[in-house]
LUMFI-487495 format. One line per field, with one value per residue (C-alpha): residue number from 1; x, y, z negated. Coordinates in steps of 0.1 Angstrom, whole numbers. Layout:
n <- (NUM_...);
u <- (X_...);
v <- (Y_...);
w <- (Z_...);
This chain:
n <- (1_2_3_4_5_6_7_8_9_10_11_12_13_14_15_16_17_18_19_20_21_22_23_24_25_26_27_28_29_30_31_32_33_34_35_36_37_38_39_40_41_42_43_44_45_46_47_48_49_50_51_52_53_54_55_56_57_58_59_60_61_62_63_64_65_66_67_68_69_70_71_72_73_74_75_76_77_78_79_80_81_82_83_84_85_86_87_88_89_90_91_92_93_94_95_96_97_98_99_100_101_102_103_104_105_106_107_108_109_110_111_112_113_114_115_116_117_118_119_120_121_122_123_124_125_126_127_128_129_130_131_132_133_134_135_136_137_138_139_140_141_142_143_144_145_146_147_148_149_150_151_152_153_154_155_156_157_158_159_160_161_162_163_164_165_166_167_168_169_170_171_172_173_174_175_176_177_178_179_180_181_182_183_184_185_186_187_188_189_190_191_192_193_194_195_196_197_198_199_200_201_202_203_204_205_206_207_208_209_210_211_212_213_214_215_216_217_218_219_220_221_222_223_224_225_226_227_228_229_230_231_232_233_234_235_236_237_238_239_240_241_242_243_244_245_246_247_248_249_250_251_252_253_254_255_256_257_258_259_260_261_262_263_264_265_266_267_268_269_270_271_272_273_274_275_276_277_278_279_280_281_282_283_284_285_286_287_288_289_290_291_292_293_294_295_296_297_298_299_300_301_302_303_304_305_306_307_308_309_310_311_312_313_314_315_316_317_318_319_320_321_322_323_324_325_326_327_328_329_330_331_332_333_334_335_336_337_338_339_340_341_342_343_344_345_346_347_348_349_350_351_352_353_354_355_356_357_358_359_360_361_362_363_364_365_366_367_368_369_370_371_372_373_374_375_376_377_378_379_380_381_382_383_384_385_386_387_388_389_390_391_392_393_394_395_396_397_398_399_400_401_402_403_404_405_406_407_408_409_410_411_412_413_414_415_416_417_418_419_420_421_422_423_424_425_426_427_428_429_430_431_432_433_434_435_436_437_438_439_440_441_442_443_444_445_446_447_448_449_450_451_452_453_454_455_456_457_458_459_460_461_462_463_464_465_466_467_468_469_470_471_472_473_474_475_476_477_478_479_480_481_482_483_484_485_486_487_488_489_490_491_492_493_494_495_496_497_498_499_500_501_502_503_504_505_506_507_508_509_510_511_512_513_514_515_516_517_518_519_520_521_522_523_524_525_526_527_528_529_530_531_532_533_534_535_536_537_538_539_540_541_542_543_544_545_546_547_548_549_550_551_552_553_554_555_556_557_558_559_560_561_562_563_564_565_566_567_568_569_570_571_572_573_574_575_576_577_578_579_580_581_582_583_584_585_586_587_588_589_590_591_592_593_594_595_596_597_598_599_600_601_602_603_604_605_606_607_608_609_610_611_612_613_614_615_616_617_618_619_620_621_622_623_624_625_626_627_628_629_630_631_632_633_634_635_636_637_638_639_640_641_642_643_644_645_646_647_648_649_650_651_652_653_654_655_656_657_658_659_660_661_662_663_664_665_666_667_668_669_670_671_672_673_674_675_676_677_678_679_680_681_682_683_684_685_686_687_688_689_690_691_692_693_694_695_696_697_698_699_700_701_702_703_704_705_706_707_708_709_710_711_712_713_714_715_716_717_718_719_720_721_722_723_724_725_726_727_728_729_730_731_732_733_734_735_736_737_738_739_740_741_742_743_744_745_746_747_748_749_750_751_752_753_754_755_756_757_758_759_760_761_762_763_764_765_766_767_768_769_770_771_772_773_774_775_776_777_778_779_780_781_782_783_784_785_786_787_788_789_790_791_792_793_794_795_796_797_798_799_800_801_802_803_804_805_806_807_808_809_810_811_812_813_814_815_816_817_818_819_820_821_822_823_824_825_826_827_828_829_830_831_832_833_834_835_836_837_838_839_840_841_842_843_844_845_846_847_848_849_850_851_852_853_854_855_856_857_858_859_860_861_862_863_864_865_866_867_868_869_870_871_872_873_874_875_876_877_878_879_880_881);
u <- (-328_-304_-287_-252_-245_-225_-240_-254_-286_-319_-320_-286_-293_-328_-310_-281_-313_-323_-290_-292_-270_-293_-269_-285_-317_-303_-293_-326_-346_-323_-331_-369_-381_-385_-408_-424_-431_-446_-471_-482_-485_-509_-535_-533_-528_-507_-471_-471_-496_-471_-443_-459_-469_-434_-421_-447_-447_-403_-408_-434_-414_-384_-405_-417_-378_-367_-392_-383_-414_-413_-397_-369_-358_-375_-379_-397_-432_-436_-428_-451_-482_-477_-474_-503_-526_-518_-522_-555_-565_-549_-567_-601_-597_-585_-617_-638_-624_-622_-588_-575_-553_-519_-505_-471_-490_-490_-451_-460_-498_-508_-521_-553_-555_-550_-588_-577_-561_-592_-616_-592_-592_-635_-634_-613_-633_-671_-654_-646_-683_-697_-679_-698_-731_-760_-770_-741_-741_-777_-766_-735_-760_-783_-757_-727_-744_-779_-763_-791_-790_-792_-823_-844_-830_-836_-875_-872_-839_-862_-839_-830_-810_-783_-781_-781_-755_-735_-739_-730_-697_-690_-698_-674_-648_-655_-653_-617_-605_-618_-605_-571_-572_-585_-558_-529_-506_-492_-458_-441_-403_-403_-391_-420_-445_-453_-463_-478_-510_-508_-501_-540_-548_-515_-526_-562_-549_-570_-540_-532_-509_-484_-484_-484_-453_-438_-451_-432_-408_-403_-413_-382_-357_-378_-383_-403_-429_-425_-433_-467_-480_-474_-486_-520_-519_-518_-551_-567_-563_-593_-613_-647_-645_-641_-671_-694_-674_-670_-708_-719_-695_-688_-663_-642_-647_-616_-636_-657_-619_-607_-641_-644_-606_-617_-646_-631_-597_-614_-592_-564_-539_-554_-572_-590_-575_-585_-624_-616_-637_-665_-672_-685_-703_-717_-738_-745_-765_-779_-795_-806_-819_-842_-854_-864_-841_-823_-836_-829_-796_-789_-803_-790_-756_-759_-766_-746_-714_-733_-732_-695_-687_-704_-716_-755_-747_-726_-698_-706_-737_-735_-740_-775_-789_-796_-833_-847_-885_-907_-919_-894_-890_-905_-863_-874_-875_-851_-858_-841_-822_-812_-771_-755_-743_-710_-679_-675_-641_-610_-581_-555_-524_-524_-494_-465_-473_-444_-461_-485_-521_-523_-545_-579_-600_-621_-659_-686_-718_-751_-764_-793_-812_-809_-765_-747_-711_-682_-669_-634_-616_-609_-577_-547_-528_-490_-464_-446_-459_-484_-476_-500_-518_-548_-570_-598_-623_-658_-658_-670_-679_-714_-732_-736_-774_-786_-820_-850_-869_-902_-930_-910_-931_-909_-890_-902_-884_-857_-828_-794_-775_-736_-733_-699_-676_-643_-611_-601_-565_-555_-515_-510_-481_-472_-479_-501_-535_-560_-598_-617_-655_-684_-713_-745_-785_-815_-849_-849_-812_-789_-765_-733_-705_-665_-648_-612_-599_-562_-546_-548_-517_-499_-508_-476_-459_-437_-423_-447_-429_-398_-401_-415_-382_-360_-374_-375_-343_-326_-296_-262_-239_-206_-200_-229_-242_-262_-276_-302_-285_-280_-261_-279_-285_-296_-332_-348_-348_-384_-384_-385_-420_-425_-454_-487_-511_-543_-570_-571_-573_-598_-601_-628_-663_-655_-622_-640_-640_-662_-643_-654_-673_-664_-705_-703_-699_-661_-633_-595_-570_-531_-513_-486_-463_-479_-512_-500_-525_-553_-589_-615_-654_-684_-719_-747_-784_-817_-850_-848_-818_-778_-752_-714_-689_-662_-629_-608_-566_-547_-509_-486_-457_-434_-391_-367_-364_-336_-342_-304_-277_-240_-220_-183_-158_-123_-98_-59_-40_-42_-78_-109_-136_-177_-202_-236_-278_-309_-339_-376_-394_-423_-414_-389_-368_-343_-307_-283_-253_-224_-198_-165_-158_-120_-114_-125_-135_-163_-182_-171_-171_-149_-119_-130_-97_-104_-143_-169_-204_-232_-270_-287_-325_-330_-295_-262_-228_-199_-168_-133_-100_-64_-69_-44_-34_-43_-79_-82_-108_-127_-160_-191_-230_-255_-279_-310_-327_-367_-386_-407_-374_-341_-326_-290_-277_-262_-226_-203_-167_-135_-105_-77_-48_-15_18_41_55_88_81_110_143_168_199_235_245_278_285_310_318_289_263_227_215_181_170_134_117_84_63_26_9_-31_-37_-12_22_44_83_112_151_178_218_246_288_281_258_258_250_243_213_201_167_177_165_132_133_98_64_35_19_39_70_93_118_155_173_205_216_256_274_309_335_334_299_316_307_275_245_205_176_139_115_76_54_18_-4_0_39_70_94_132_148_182_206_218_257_264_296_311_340_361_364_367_396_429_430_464_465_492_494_495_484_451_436_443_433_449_438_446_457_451_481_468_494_483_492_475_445_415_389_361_372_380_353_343_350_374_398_399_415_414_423_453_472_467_454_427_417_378_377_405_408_448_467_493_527_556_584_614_620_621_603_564_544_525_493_499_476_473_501_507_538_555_558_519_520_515_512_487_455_423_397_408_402_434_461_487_521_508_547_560_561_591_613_616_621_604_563_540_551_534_566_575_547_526_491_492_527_531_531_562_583_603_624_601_600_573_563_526_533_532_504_473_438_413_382_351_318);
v <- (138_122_93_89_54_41_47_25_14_11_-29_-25_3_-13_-47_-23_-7_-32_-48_-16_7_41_56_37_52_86_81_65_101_118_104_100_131_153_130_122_157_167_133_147_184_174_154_172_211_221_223_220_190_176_177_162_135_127_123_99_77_76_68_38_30_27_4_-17_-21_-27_-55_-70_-58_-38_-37_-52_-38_-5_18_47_29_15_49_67_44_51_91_90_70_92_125_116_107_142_159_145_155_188_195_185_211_238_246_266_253_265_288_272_241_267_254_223_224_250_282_292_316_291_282_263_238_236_233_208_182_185_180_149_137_147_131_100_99_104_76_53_33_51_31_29_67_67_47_69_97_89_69_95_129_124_100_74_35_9_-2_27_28_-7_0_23_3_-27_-48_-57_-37_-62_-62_-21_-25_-49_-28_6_-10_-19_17_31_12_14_59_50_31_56_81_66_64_97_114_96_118_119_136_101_95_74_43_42_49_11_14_42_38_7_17_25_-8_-27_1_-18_-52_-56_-63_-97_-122_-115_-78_-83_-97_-69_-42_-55_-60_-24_-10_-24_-8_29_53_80_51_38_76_75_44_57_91_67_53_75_95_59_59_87_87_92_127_143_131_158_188_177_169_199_231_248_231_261_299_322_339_305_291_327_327_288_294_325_306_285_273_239_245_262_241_239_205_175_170_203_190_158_162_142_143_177_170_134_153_182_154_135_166_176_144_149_179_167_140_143_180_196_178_191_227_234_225_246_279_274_272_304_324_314_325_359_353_351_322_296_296_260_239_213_181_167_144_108_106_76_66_57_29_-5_-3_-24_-45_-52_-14_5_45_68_93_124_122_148_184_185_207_228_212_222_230_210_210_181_152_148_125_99_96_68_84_71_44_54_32_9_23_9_-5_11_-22_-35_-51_-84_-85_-55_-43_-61_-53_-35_-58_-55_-40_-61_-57_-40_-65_-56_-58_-34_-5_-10_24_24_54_63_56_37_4_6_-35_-37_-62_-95_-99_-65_-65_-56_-28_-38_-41_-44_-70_-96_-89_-108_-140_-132_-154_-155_-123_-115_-84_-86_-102_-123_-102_-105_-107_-113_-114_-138_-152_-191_-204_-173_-185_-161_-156_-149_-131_-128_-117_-134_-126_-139_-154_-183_-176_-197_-224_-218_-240_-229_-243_-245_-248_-251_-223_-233_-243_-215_-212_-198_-227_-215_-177_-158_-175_-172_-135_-129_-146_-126_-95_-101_-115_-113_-89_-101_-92_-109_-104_-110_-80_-65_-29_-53_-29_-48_-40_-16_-35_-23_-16_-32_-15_4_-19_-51_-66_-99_-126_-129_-153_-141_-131_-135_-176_-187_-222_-239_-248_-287_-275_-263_-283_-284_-279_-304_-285_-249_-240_-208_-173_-172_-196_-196_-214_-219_-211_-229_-225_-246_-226_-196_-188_-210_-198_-195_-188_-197_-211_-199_-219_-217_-227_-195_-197_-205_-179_-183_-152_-141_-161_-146_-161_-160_-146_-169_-151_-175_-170_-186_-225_-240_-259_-269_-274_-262_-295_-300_-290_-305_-283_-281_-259_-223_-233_-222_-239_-229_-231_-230_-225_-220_-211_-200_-172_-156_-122_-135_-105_-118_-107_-138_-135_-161_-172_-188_-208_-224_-256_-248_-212_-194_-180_-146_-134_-151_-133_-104_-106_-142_-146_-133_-142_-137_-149_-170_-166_-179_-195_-181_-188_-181_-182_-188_-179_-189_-212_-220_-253_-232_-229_-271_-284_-246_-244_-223_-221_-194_-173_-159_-135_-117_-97_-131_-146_-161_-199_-211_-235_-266_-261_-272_-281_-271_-299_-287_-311_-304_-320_-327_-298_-304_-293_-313_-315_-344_-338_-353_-376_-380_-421_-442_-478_-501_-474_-472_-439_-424_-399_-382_-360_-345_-335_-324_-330_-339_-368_-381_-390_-422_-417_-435_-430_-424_-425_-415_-412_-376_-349_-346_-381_-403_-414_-450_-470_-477_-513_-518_-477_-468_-457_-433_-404_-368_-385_-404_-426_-444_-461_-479_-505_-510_-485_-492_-470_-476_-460_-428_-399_-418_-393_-399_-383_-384_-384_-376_-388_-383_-381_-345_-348_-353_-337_-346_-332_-320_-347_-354_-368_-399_-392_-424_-418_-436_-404_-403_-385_-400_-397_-405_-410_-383_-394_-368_-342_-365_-378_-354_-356_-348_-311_-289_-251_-219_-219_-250_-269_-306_-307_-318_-307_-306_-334_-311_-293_-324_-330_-366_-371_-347_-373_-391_-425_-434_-467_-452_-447_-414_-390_-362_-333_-329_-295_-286_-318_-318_-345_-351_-349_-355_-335_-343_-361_-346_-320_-309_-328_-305_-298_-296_-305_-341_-351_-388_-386_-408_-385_-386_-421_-440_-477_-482_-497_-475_-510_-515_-484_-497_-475_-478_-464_-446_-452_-430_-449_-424_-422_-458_-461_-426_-423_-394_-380_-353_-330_-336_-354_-318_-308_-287_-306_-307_-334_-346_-373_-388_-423_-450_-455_-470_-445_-435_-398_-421_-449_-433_-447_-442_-437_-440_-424);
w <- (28_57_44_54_74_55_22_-2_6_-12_-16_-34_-56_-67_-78_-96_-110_-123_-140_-162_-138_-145_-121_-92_-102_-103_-66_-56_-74_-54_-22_-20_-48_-17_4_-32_-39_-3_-9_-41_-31_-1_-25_-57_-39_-65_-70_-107_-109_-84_-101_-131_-105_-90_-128_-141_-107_-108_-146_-138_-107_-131_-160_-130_-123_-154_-166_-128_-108_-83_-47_-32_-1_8_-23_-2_4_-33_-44_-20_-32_-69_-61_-41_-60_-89_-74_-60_-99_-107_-80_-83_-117_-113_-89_-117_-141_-113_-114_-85_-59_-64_-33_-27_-12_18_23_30_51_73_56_48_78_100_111_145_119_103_135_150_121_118_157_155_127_140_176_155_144_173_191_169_175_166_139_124_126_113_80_76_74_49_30_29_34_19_-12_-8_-18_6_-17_-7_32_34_41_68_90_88_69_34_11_12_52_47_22_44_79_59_50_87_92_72_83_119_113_97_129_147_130_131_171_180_151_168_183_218_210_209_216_250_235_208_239_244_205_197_206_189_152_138_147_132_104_101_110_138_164_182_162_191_195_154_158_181_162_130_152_165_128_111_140_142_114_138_138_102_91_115_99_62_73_85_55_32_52_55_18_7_43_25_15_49_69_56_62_98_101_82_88_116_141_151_142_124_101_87_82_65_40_37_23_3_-17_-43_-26_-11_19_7_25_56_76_67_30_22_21_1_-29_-29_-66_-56_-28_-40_-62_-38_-13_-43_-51_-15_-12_-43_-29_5_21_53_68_36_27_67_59_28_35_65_50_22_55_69_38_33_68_63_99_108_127_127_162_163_152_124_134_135_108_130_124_115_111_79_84_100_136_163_165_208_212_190_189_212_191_204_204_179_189_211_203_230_248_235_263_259_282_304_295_315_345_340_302_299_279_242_238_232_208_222_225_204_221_208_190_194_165_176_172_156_169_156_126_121_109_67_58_46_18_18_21_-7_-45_-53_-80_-108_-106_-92_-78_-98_-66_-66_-49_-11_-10_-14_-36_-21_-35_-41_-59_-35_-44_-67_-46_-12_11_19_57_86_97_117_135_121_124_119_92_88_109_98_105_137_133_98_92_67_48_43_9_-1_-1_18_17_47_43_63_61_76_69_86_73_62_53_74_67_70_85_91_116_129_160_171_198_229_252_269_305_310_309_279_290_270_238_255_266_231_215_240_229_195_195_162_151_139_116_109_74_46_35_6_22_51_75_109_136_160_192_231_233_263_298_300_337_324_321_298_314_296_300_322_300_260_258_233_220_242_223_222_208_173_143_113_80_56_27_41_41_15_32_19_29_10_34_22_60_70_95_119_111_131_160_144_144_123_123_108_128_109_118_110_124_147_164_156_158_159_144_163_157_131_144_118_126_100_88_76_63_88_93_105_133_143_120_129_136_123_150_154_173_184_163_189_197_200_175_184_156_166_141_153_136_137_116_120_122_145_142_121_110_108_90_92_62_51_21_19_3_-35_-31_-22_3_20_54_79_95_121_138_152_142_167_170_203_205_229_216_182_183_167_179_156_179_160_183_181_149_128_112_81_82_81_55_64_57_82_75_86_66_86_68_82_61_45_31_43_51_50_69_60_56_90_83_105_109_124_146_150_157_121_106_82_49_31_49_38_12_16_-8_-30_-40_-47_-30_-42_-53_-44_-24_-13_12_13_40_43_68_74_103_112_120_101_115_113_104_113_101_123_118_134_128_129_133_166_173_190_172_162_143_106_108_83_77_88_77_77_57_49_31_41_23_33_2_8_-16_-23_2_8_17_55_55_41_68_80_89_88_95_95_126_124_149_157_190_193_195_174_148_132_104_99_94_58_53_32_9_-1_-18_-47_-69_-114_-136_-150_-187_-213_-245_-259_-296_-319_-289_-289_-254_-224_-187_-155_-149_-124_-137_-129_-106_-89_-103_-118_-161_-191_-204_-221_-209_-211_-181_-158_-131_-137_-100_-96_-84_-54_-44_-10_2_23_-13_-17_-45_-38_-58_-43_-49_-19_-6_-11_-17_-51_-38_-54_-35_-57_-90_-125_-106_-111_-90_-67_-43_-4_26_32_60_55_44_21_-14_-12_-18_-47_-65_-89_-84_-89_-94_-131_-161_-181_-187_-158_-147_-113_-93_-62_-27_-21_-50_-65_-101_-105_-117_-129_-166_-187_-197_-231_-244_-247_-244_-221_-201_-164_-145_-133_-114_-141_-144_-156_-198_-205_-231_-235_-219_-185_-193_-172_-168_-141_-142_-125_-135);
């Protein structure tokens, strides 16, 4: 099914999976049931047994998940390996019981009808074997087709069983390669053209460390190419059981399709998988062999085809047996053998000329007994964990001493020979150990030595590595992500050609190292990173001759390592502020992710809006614009992520300058004479800032040093000690200073002022203070509602309610004193003196003989002007808070 873009991805709904989120799962079935279901209906050919399939592998998949097995990133390929694996268990043993191959597999292969199908996939298969050497073909023959042990071959090849054993595995693998090359397909996309060609080897793991490298590379960007490989994969998987239908039916012919089909459903869906069954035909050459070896194996088979067909002949020949003599042969002159029947040539239109032709596999040698034909290198393990079901299939690794047959004269002495080779190109991981086999015979049996060499220095001059990184270069994202879905990025122009060195460099002979103790035919090595591109071999001598393997260079994948930390930046505030990792890995294709963590929180993903990031190579840049004094104390790290592992940097603090910012501004201050004030201002700033104080007569200036009023760090203090009244009106203010520029803060007033409430003593109306009414008239009243500084007393002689700022004037006696605006004249003038708190007769400047009363000695009396008595209606006290 297509997967929306932005959907959840695989890697996310696995680890919901398993956290107990069943819902996850249900989405994961959904995706991947109908690729599930077509894997099963091609091995088992029946729809029913493939349903059954699908439901046990998703309820294994799902046990796997839950006990915290299973994948991790890509749930499709773990899922296809436990279908497959158990439909070839299912179908192997529904062949046994005979059971019918159900007709809706026709959906999904090509129909029974369909004989070119048929007579293609024998032709590529019967063109695979016949691209091999002859002896290999020979031991394919006898071993496959006739069903006889290396035991009682070993006689006639002139060998020993275990050589036979050994060169018959080498067979086998080399008709899978082949098979692999010649069933690649030419209908590529053109930007998988450089690749194609390459994918049965990266398939067998027979590829170069670098083109390794690009092929993983290109495979985690291309699905058309990741759904080639696990199409090779899953053919690679049960190769054995199609070599004799190829050999031994008709290539091409509509009718021998049409009756082939008819008689017992083996090819009911059509091509190569139709024939796999070799529990049946196992037994058929076992039994054709017992009743006269290779001629009537060959015969029989062939008229059981003919009768099938209904024809009297055949359209094309079976294959011919590869004869081989009684008795050992002469190993200076080996037998010429006639070469088996060609296919009449199959038109074919012609590729476009501006396509490249696929890559054809690389043609055996006929081998001569002295050195057999490389061997195909063995086939590595999946990455990812393997699902523990297991195909029900019969090992194809021969004994390593198989027991010579009794009475067998012991072989002639022979120099060393190479059986089996290392594997040429093994793709390793760092920290997994790894064993590396070979196999060596000769009489007297050789000593073995391994030996290492180191690769050798790049001719180049350092732009192969460099053109590889460029290619490979990794993908970015800017926010950390869960899905493993990187941003897309340009492919590479089809123009552009990357530098390799002339010639595949070897290590040079003095280059080669014994390996202390390494003399058994087997050696385990732990890689390290710094093993990537070593070699390997073995040098096997005895008194005949010495003999060296081919060198088997090991491609080390390894997780990123950080090879360059990001270093803490200091910017302006409105700057720019760079960021830069680098790292290696092994895949080098890499996705690198860049993160944010504020002072005491966590990590997220920085800011798009003023975070961008670009790659030079192996190195990320994280670019941060128009910073803001807010983003001081920041943290940055990067996490690169390949398909080994992932690294994280170490993390890379942002500081932030800018010039002081007032946070605190100053407040005016209310005192009386001889009072102590303070004044405080803030300010932040980076680096810190020094402050001064400043007054002034006014708020407008000018502006003067406080003597002794300075400092540094974000607050700032002035305290003045006994204030008189002269500094009444004075202003001050703070200035912050640092080396990115300055700051002053609003000017705060100092009110010096002497200010309290005049209380009397009324007698039976209790203790009463000058108040002033709702009519803003001054009278009697309650002390509770008298401002403790509601009065003022200048030194000019005058009185001052605060709360209008008007004077008490007394306009004309035995008359209520009044409020009026403060004019200097003479009835706002009064005798008393406002330093002592005893009572006091508070006399008009104006109107001698006359001071302030309360009216009739009440309450709630109004003050008036009234001839001096004495009596306690006119005794007043001030005071002062």
């Amino acid at each position: 099914m297509t997967i929306p873009a932005d959907a959840v991805s695989d890697e996310q709904l696995i680890a919901r999976t398993r956290e107990g989120d069943m819902g996850a799962y249900d989405e994961l079935y959904r995706r991947h049931v109908d690729d599930a279901s077509k894997v099963a209906r091609i091995v088992t050919n029946n729809s029913d047994e493939a349903q059954d399939v699908v439901s046990e592998a998703f309820t294994r998949v799902l046990t796997r998940l839950r006990e915290g097995g299973g994948p991790d990133l890509e749930f499709a390929p773990y899922l296809k390996t436990v279908v497959r694996r158990l439909a070839i268990d299912r179908h192997r043993g529904s062949q046994r019981d005979g059971s019918q191959t159900d007709p809706s597999i026709l959906d999904i292969l090509p129909t029974a009808d369909d004989a070119m199908a048929r007579s293609t996939d024998r032709q590529l298969v019967r063109h695979a074997f016949e691209t091999l050497p002859e002896r290999w073909q020979q031991v394919l023959w006898h071993t496959e087709i006739e069903g006889r042990s290396p035991a009682s071959l070993a006689p006639a090849l002139g060998s020993s069983a275990n050589a036979v054993a050994a060169l018959a595995y080498r067979a086998r693998e080399g008709l899978r390669q082949a098979y692999l090359a010649v069933n690649l397909s030419t209908e590529v996309q053109p930007e998988c053209r450089p690749y194609a060609p390459k994918i049965a080897s990266y398939v067998r793991g027979t590829l170069s460390a670098h083109d390794t490298r690009e092929m993983s590379a290109h495979l985690a960007t291309c699905e058309h190419c990741r759904e080639r490989r696990d199409e090779l994969l899953l053919l690679v998987s049960d190769m054995r059981g199609i070599l004799w239908p190829a050999l031994l039916l008709p290539a091409s012919g509509v009718a021998a399709g049409v009756a082939a089909a008819t008689a017992g459903g083996a090819a009911a869906g059509g091509g190569v998988l139709a024939f796999l069954n070799p529990a049946s035909w196992g037994k058929r050459a076992q039994q054709f062999a017992a009743a006269g070896g290779a001629a009537a194996a060959a015969a029989v088979i062939v008229v059981a085809a003919m009768a099938l067909t209904g024809n009297d002949e055949p359209a094309d020949q079976p294959a011919a047996a590869p004869s081989v003599s009684a008795e050992p042969e002469d190993p200076a002159d080996p037998p010429q053998n006639e070469p088996p029947a060609q296919d009449p040539p199959v038109q074919e239109e012609p590729p476009p000329a501006e396509e490249p032709p696929a890559e054809e596999p690389e043609q055996p040698v006929a081998d001569a007994p002295e050195e057999e034909p490389d061997e195909p290198a063995e086939e590595e393990p999946p990455p990812a964990e393997q699902p523990e079901v297991e195909p029900s299939q019969p090992s194809e690794t021969p004994s390593t001493e198989p027991s010579e047959p009794p009475g067998a004269e012991p072989p002639a002495q022979a120099p060393p020979t190479i059986d089996q080779q290392p594997p040429a190109n093994p793709v390793v991981v760092a920290g997994e150990p790894v064993t590396l086999t070979v196999a060596v015979s000769g009489n007297p049996p050789p000593d073995l030595q391994w030996q290492v060499a180191d690769p050798p220095d790049d001719p180049s001059g350092g732009q192969v590595a460099a053109a590889a990184a460029e290619k490979a270069a990794p993908r970015f994202l800017l926010a950390p992500t869960t899905d493993g879905t990187p941003y897309a990025r340009a492919e590479q122009a089809e123009t552009e050609s990357t530098p390799t060195p002339e010639g595949d460099e070897l290590p040079a002979e003095e280059d080669w190292v014994d390996i202390a103790g390494a003399t058994t035919d087997t050696l385990v090595i732990e890689p390290t990173p710094e093993s990537d591109g070593r070699a390997y071999r073995v040098r096997a001598t005895n008194p005949l001759g010495t003999i060296t393997t081919e060198p088997a260079v090991i491609s080390v994948q390894y997780p990123p390592q950080i090879e360059s930390q990001p270093q803490n930046v200091t910017v302006v505030e409105g700057g720019t502020a760079e960021f830069k990792a680098t790292a290696v890995a092994n895949p080098t294709a890499m996705t690198i992710t860049w993160q944010v963590r504020a002072p005491g929180g966590e990590w997220g993903a920085p800011d798009p809006e003023i975070a961008t990031t670009r790659q030079e190579g192996v190195e990320s840049t994280l670019g941060l614009t128009n910073v803001s004094s807010e983003r001081d104390g920041y943290q940055y790290r990067a996490v690169f992520t390949n398909e080994v592992g992932e690294a994280t940097s170490e993390p890379a603090t942002l500081t932030v300058h800018w010039q002081p910012e007032i946070t605190a501004q100053p407040e005016s201050v209310e005192a009386g004479p001889g009072d102590d004030v303070q004044f405080s201002a803030s300010a932040a700033a980076n680096p810190a800032a020094s402050w001064a104080w400043e007054s002034a007569p006014s708020a407008d200036g000018p502006w003067t040093p406080v003597p002794d009023a300075t400092g540094t760090g974000a607050d700032a203090t002035l305290n003045r000690g006994a204030v008189a009244l002269e500094d009444d009106g004075t202003h001050y203010r703070a200035v912050f200073t640092n080396e990115l520029g300055s700051a002053a803060t609003e000017a705060a007033e100092l009110d010096v002022a002497r200010a309290g409430r005049f209380e009397v003593d009324l007698g039976e109306a209790g203790t009463r203070c000058l108040v002033v009414g709702g009519d803003g008239q001054p009278r009697a009243g309650d002390c509770a509602d008298a401002p403790s500084r509601g009065w003022e007393t200048p030194a000019d002689g005058t009185i001052v309610w605060r709360a209008t700022g008007e004077c008490l004037d007394g306009v004309q006696p035995f008359h209520a004193v009044v409020l009026a605006p403060c004019d200097d004249s003479s009835s706002q003038q009064w005798h008393f003196d406002p330093e002592t708190p005893s009572a006091q007769l508070i006399k008009s400047a104006k109107f001698h003989g006359f001071t302030l009363d309360i009216e009739a000695v009440a309450a709630d009396g109004r003050t008036i002007l009234f001839p001096v008595h004495g009596g306690v209606n006119q005794q007043f006290r001030y005071l002062q808070p």
